[in-house]
C-alpha positions in Angstrom: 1.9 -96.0 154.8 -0.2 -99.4 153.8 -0.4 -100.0 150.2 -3.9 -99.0 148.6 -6.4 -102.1 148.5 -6.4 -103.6 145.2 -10.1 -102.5 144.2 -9.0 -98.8 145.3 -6.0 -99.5 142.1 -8.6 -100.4 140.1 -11.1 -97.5 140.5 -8.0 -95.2 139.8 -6.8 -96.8 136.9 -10.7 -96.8 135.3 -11.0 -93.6 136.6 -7.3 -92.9 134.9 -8.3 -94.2 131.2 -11.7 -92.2 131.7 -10.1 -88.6 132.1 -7.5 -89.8 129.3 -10.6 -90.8 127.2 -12.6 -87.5 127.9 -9.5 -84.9 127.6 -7.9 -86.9 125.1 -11.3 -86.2 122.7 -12.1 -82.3 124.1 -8.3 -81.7 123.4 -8.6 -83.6 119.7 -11.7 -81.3 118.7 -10.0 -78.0 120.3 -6.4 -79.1 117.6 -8.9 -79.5 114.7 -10.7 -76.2 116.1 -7.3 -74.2 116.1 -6.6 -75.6 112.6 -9.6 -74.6 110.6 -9.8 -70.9 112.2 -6.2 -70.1 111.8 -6.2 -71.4 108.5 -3.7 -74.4 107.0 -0.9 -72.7 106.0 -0.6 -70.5 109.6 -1.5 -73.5 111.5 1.5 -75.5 109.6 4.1 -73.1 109.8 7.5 -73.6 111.2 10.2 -71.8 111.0 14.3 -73.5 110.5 16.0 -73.1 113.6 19.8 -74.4 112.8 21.8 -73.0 115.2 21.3 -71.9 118.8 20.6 -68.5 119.4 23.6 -66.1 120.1 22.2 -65.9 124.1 22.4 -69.6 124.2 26.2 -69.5 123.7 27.0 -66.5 126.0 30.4 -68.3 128.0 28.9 -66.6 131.1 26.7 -69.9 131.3 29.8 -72.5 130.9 30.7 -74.4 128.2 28.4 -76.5 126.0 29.6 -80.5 125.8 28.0 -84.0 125.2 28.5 -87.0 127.8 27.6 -90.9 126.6 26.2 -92.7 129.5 27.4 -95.9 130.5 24.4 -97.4 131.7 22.7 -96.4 128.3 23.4 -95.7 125.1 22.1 -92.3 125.6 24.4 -89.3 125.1 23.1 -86.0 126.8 23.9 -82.3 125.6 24.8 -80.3 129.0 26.7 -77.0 130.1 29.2 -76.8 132.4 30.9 -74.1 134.0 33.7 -74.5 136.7 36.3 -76.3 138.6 36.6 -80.0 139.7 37.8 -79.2 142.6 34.3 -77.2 143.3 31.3 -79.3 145.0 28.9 -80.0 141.7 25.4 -78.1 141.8 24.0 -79.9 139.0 20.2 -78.5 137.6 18.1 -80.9 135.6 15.0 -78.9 133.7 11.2 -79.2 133.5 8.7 -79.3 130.0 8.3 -77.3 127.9 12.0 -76.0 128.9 15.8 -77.0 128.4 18.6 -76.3 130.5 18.3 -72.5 129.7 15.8 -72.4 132.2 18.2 -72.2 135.2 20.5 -69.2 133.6 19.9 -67.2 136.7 20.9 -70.1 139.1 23.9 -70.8 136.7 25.1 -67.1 136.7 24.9 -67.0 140.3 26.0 -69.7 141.5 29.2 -70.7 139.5 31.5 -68.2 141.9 31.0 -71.2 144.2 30.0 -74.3 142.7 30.6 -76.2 139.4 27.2 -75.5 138.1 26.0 -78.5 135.4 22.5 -78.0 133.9 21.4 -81.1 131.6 19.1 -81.5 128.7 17.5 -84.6 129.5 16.7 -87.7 127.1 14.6 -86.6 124.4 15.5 -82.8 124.4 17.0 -80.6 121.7 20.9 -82.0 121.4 20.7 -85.0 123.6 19.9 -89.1 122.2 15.5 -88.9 121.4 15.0 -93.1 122.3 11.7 -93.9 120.3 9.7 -96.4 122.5 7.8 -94.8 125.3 9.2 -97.0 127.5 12.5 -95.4 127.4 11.5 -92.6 129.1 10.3 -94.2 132.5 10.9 -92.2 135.3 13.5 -94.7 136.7 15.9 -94.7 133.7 15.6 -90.7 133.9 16.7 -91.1 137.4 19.7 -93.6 136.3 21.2 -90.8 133.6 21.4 -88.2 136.9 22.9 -90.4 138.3 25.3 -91.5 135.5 26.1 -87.9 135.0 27.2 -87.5 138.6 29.7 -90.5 138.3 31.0 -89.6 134.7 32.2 -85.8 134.9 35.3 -85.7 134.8 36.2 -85.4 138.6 34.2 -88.7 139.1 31.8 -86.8 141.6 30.4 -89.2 144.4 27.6 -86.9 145.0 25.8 -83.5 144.2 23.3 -80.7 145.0 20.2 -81.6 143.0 17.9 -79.0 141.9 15.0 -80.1 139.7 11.8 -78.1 138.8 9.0 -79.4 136.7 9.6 -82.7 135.0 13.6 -82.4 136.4 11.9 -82.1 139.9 9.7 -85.7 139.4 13.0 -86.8 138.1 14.9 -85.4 141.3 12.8 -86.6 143.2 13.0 -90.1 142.3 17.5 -90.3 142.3 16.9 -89.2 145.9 14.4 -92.2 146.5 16.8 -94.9 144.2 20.3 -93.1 144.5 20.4 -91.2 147.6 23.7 -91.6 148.2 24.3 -89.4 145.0 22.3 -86.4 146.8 24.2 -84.3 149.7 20.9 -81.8 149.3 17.7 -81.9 147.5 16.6 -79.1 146.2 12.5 -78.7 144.3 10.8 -76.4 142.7 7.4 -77.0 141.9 6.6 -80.1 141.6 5.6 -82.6 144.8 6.9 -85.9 146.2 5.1 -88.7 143.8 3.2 -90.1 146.9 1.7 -86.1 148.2 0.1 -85.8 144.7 -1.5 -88.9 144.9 -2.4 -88.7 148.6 -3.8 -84.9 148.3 -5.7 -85.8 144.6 -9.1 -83.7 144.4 -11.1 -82.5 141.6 -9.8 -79.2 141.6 -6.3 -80.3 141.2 -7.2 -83.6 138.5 -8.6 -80.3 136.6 -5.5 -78.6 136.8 -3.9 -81.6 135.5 -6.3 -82.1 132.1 -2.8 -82.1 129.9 -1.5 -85.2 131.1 -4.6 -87.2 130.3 -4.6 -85.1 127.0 -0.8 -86.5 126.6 -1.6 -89.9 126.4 -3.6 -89.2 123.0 -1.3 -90.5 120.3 -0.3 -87.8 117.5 -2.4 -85.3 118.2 -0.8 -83.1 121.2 2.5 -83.1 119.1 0.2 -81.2 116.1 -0.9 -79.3 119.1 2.5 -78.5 120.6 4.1 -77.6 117.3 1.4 -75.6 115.7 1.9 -72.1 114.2 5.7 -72.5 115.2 5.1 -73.5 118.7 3.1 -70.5 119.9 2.1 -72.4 122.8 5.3 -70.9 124.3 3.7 -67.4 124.1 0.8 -69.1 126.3 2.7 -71.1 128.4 4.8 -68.3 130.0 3.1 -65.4 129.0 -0.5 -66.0 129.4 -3.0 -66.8 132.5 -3.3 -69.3 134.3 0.6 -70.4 133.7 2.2 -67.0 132.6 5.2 -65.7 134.5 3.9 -62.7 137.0 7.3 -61.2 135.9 7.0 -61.3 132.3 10.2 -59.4 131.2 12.4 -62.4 133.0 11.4 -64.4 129.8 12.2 -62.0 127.0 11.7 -62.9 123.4 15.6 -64.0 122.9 15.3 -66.6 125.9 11.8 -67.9 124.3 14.1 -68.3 120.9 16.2 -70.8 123.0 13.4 -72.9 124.1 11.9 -73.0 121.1 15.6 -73.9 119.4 15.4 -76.9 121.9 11.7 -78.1 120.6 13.1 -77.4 116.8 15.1 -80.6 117.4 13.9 -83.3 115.5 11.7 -85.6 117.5 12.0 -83.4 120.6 8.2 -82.4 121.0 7.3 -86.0 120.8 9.8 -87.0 123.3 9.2 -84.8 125.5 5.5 -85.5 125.5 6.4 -89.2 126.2 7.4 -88.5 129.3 3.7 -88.2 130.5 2.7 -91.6 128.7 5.7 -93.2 130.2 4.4 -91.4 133.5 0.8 -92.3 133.0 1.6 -96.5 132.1 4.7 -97.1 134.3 3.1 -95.8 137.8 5.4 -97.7 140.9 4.3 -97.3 145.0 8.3 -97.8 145.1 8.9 -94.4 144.2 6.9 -93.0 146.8 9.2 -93.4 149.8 10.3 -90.8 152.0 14.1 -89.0 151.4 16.0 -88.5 154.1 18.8 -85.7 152.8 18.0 -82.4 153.6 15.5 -80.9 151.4 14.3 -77.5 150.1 11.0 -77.5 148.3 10.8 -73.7 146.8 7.1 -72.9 145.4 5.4 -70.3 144.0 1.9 -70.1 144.7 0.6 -68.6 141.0 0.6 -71.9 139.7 -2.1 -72.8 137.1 -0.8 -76.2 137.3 0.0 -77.5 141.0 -2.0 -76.5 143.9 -0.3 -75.2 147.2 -1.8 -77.8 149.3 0.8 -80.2 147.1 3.6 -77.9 148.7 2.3 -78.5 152.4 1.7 -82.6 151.9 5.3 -83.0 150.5 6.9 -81.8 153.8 5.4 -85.0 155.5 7.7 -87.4 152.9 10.6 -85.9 154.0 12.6 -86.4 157.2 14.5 -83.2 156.9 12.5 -80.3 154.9 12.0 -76.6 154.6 9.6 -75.1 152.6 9.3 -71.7 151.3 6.5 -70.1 149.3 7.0 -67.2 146.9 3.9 -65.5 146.9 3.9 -63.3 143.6 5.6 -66.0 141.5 3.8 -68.7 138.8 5.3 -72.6 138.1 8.4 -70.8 136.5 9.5 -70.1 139.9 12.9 -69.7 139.3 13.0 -67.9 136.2 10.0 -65.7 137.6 11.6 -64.3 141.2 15.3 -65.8 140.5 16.9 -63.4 143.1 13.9 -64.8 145.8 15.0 -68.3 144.7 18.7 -68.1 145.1 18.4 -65.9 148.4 16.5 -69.1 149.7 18.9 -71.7 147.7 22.1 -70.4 149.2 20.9 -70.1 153.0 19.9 -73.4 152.2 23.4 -74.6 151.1 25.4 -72.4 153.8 23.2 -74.5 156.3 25.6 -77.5 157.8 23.7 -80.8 157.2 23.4 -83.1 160.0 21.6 -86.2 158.0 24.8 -87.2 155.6 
């Protein structure tokens, strides 16, 4: 594809610090809003989270360990469960999440794979670096694959899975590190260059948090107010909620919030979008060449399907499949739908590695 004449960069970067402006001030008034009706005391409560809950440590989902990258001095907090002599499945996690959010996919998976799901930079356990900086998209990309090379098998390579934030990220080691990824696999979340090329009102809408993001301070208040019950809206509630509710009962929310507890967490994980939002590079939208699965379920309050359909054209070997009755929580919504369509994936021989 030709790169975008320069005055087209322009118009989108005004156009960029407009929305950020606009959404930025609307979500400012709504924070003070929420603070004066629910009162100062409800609005600044949080509650000490010390330990991990109980379901957190259940051994079905591996063992919990910590891994100090060598390209960084970033340690990450992941869980492992299985064999080096098993191919590596490793899962990397979206916002407002942690690497609970692939329990199903670990539980399932680990009779055949060595199933590693991360917490990325910035999350609950793992290093929280403080400029914005540190969490470009790239160096998110470099810990994958620094966490590939530095198991303890020395992997060469791996089945990705990303959703969410972990699917940008994804995403982007298959564009840089490709020889790390035998198969792609992403969930809700489209190439870099499909969202840009398939940007309408409807969908800039949909994406009103990420110019709210870039306000300093203030989302954090927002995030962490009245002891995070934005989870209870982010899963539970339209036009995110999960169409399954009970697949996120009030233990797993525990672990989330656990995660977001963390000092420094909520404001690291919001700097992923400033990072996003100032660090924006046409060399991350090249086409992937592995074999790819984009999963996607349609209820999404946040992506629109049309993002689903222009991904397919950035990759070179692709199958999509669209889960009707599920939100942006795909795989914790319709897991068994997911890893139905993840393992015929995987038991597929590849012809493009």
């Amino acid at each position: 594809m030709a790169p975008a004449p320069a005055y087209v960069k322009i118009l989108l970067a005004v156009g960029q610090i407009v929305l950020a402006l606009f959404y930025g001030t609307l979500g400012t008034v709504f924070t003070l809003l929420h603070l004066v009706r629910s009162g100062r005391e409800k609005f600044f409560r949080r509650v000490e989270r010390p330990k991990p809950p109980q379901v957190a440590l259940d051994p079905i989902y591996g063992e919990h360990k910590m891994l100090k990258l060598k390209s960084s001095n970033v340690t990450l907090h992941y869980v492992s469960k299985g064999t080096s002599d098993q191919p590596l499945m490793l899962f990397v996690h979206g916002f407002p999440e942690c690497w609970y959010a692939w329990r199903y996919q670990m539980k399932y998976f680990s009779k055949n794979y060595r199933v590693v799901a991360i917490d990325q930079r910035g999350y609950g356990l793992s290093s929280k670096p403080s400029s914005i900086g540190d969490y470009k998209v790239e160096l998110l990309a470099r810990d994958v694959a620094d966490v590939v090379e530095q198991l303890v098998s020395g992997y060469q390579s791996c089945v990705l899975v990303g959703h969410d934030w972990g699917a940008i990220v994804s995403w982007t080691v298959a564009m840089l590190y490709p020889a790390v990824v035998d198969k792609l696999i992403i969930l809700n979340v489209p190439h870099p260059a499909a969202y840009q090329a398939n940007l309408s009102f409807a969908q800039l809408r949909k994406s009103w948090y990420i110019f709210f993001y870039q306000t300093p301070f203030i989302p954090e208040l927002f995030f962490q107010a009245n002891d995070m019950n934005i989870f209870n809206g982010v899963f539970y509630t339209k036009p995110m909620g999960l169409i399954n509710k009970g697949n996120i009962n009030s233990e797993d929310l525990e672990v989330f919030k656990y995660t977001f507890a963390q000092k420094g967490t909520p404001r690291a994980a919001i700097n992923y979008y400033r990072a996003l939002f100032r660090n924006q590079k046409a060399e991350l939208s090249k086409p992937v060449t592995m074999p790819v699965l984009i999963i996607w379920g349609c209820e999404d309050g946040a992506l629109g399907e049309e993002l689903a359909d222009g991904s397919v054209k950035y990759c070179s070997d692709v199958q999509l499949k669209k889960i009707r009755n599920a939100s942006h929580w795909v795989q914790q919504d319709e897991p068994d739908e997911v890893n139905r369509y993840m393992e015929a994936f995987l038991n597929e021989k590849s012809t493009s590695k």
